[in-house]
Every structure is written in structure tokens, then in C-alpha cells.
VEXDREN-2710 file (C-alpha; in Angstrom, 1 decimal):
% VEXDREN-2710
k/r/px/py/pz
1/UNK/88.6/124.3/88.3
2/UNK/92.1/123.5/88.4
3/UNK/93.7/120.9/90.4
4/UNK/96.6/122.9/92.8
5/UNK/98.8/121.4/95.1
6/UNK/101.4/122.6/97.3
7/UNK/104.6/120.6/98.7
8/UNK/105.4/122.1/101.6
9/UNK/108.8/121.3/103.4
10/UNK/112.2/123.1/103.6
11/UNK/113.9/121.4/100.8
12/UNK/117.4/122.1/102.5
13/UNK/118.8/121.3/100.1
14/UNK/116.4/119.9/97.9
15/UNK/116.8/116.2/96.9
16/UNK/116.6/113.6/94.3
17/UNK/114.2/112.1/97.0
18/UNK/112.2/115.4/96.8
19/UNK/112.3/115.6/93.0
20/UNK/110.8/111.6/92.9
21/UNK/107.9/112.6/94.7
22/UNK/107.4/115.9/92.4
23/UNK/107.6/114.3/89.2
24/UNK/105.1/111.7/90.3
25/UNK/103.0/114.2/91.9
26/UNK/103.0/116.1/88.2
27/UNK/100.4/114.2/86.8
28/UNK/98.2/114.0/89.0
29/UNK/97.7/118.3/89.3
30/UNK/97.4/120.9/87.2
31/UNK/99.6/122.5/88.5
32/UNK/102.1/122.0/91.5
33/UNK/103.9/124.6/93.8
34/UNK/106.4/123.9/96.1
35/UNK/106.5/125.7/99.2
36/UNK/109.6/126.5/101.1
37/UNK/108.2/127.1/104.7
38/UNK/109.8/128.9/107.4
39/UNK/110.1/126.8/110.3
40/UNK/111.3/128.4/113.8
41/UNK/112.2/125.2/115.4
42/UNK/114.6/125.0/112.4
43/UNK/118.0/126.4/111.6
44/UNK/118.7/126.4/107.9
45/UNK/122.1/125.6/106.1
46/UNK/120.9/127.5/102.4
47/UNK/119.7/130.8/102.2
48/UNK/115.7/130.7/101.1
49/UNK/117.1/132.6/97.9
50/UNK/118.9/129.7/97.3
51/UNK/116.7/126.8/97.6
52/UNK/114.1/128.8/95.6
53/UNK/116.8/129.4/92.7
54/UNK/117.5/125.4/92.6
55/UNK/113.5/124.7/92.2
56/UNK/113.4/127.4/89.9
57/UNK/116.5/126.1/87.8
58/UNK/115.9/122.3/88.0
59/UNK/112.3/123.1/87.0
60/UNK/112.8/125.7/84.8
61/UNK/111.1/123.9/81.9
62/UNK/107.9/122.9/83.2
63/UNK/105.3/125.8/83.6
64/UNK/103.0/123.3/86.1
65/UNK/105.5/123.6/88.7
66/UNK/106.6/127.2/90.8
67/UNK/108.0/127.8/94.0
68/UNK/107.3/129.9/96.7
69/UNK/108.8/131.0/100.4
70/UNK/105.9/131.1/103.2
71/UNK/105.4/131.5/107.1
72/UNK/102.5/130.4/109.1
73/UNK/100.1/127.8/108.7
74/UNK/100.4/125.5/105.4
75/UNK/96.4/125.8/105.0
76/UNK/97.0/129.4/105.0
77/UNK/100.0/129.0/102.1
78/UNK/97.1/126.8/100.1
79/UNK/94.9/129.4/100.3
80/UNK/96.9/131.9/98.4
81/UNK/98.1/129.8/95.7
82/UNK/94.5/128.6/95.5
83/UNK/95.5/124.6/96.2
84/UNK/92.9/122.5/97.0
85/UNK/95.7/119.4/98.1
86/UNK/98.8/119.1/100.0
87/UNK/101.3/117.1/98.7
88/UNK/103.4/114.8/101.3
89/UNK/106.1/112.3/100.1
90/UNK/106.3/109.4/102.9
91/UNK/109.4/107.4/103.9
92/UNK/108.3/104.5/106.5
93/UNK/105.9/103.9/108.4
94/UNK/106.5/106.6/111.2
95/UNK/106.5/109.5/108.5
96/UNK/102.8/108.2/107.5
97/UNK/102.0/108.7/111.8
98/UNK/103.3/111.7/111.9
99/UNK/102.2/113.1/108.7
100/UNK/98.1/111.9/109.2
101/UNK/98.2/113.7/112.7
102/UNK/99.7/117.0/110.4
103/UNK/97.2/116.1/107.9
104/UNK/93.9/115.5/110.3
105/UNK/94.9/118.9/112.1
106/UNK/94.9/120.9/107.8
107/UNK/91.5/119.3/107.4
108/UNK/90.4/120.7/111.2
109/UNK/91.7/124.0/110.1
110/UNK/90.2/123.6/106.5
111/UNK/88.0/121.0/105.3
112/UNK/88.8/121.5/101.5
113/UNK/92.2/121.2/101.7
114/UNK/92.8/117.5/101.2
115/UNK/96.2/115.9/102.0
116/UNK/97.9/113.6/98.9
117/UNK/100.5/111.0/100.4
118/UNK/102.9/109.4/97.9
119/UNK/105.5/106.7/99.0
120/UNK/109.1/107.1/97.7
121/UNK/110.4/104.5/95.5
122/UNK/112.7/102.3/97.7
123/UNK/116.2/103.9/96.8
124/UNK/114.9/106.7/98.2
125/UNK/113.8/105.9/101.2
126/UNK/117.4/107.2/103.2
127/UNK/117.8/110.3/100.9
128/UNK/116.4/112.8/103.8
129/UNK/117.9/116.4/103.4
130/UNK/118.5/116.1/107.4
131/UNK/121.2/113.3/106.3
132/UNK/122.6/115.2/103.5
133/UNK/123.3/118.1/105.8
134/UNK/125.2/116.1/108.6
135/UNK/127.3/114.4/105.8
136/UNK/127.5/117.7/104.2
137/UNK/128.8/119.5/107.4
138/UNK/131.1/116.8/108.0
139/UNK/133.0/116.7/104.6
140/UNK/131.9/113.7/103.7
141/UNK/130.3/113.1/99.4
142/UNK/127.0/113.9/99.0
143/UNK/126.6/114.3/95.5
144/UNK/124.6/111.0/94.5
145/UNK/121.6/112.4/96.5
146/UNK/121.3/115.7/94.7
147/UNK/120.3/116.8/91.5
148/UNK/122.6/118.0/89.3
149/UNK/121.8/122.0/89.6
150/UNK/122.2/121.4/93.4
151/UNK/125.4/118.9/92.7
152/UNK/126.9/121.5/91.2
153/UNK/126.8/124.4/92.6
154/UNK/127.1/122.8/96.6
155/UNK/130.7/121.5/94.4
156/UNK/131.5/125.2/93.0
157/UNK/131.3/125.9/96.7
158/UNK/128.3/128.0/97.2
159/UNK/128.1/129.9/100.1
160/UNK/125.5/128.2/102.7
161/UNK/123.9/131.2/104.3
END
């Protein structure tokens, strides 16, 4: 049986915070999709099109990882990509409390769907795509917490949604 995990989140944008956890995440699965989920409490600045083109580009290489758009429960997303693990990158200490009480309410809802916490390195701990937005939105340089595919095409001036 194959180890499958998703990483849910909304990856707008995706960041070089996002991509730590990923590539440490890699080895530890078979195979590793990440999720874009639609959030209603959530206003988005980049198009689902195009957060699913930057995973696709920046992981274009690597056949263990895909990407997917999804609405509804995250248990429900495992359960059509067949993962067996959530994946959940954790900041401080307040994104472990709130990320348990997510995690004890998946197992409720599923009890075969076990939830994977990793802890950022330390320079990553204030790269949060929340933070990026509001520097984003108010002109300010946010290329040092993007990848490159992202970098560059938020610098060519991509349209935002």
C-alpha cells in the first residue's frame, strides 16, 4: 500500500515556507498531493488556476508530488486521492493548538486518516502567505519569500484574480 498524503491549505501564493515543509514531507510518502481548498471565510488574491499552475511548475519534475483544487471536508479530499495522512507544517506553538483541535476533529470524522506535523526550520517561521499578501497589497518587496516560478511571474505582473 502506498503511503499518500495530502497538504491542504490555500497556498496564496505559495511560499518558500510551504515548499520547506514539502520537500521534507517527500520522503517520508510515496507520494504527496497538495490540496488547494476552498475556504468561504476566505477571499483569495490568485486565481485557483494559478496557484495550481505554480505547484505544477515548481514541481514539475518530481512525479511524487500533484496538486489538486477541493471543497468540503479535508477527510473527504483524502479520500479521493486515496491518502491515508495529512500533512501540516507548524509555525509556533499556537499553530500546533489550533492545528491538534483540526486534527482530533479528521480522526473523529475518520479514524484512518492520521495527521503528520512538521515544524519549519526557523527562517521560516514569519514566511506566512497572509504576510506576503498584506506586503504584497501594499507595494512593498516580497520576492525573498517566494519561489522563483512565483517570484517571477508576481514581478511580470500577473494578474491576481
Amino acid at each position: 500500500m502506498q503511503r499518500i498524503a495530502l497538504f491542504p491549505g490555500t497556498f496564496d501564493p505559495i511560499t518558500i515556507g510551504h515548499l520547506d515543509i514539502i520537500d521534507r514531507a517527500l520522503p517520508l510518502f510515496d507520494k504527496l498531493v497538495i490540496g488547494i481548498g476552498r475556504n468561504i471565510n476566505k477571499v483569495p488574491m490568485f486565481s485557483e488556476e494559478q496557484r495550481l499552475s505554480w505547484i505544477r511548475d515548481i514541481y514539475s519534475n518530481d512525479p511524487k508530488v500533484s496538486a489538486i483544487v477541493y471543497e468540503g471536508l479535508t477527510v473527504n479530499a483524502c479520500k479521493q486521492v486515496g491518502a491515508q495522512f495529512i500533512l501540516r507544517g507548524i509555525r509556533y506553538v499556537n499553530d500546533f493548538e489550533y492545528e491538534k483541535a483540526i486534527a482530533d476533529m479528521n480522526r473523529s470524522l475518520d479514524e484512518k486518516i492520521e495527521t503528520v506535523f512538521l515544524t519549519c526550520l526557523p527562517q521560516y517561521t514569519s514566511v506566512a502567505s497572509t504576510l506576503v499578501r498584506d506586503v504584497l497589497k501594499n507595494g512593498g518587496d516580497v520576492m525573498q519569500f517566494l519561489p522563483k516560478e512565483v517570484a517571477a511571474s508576481i514581478h511580470a505582473g500577473l494578474p491576481k484574480k
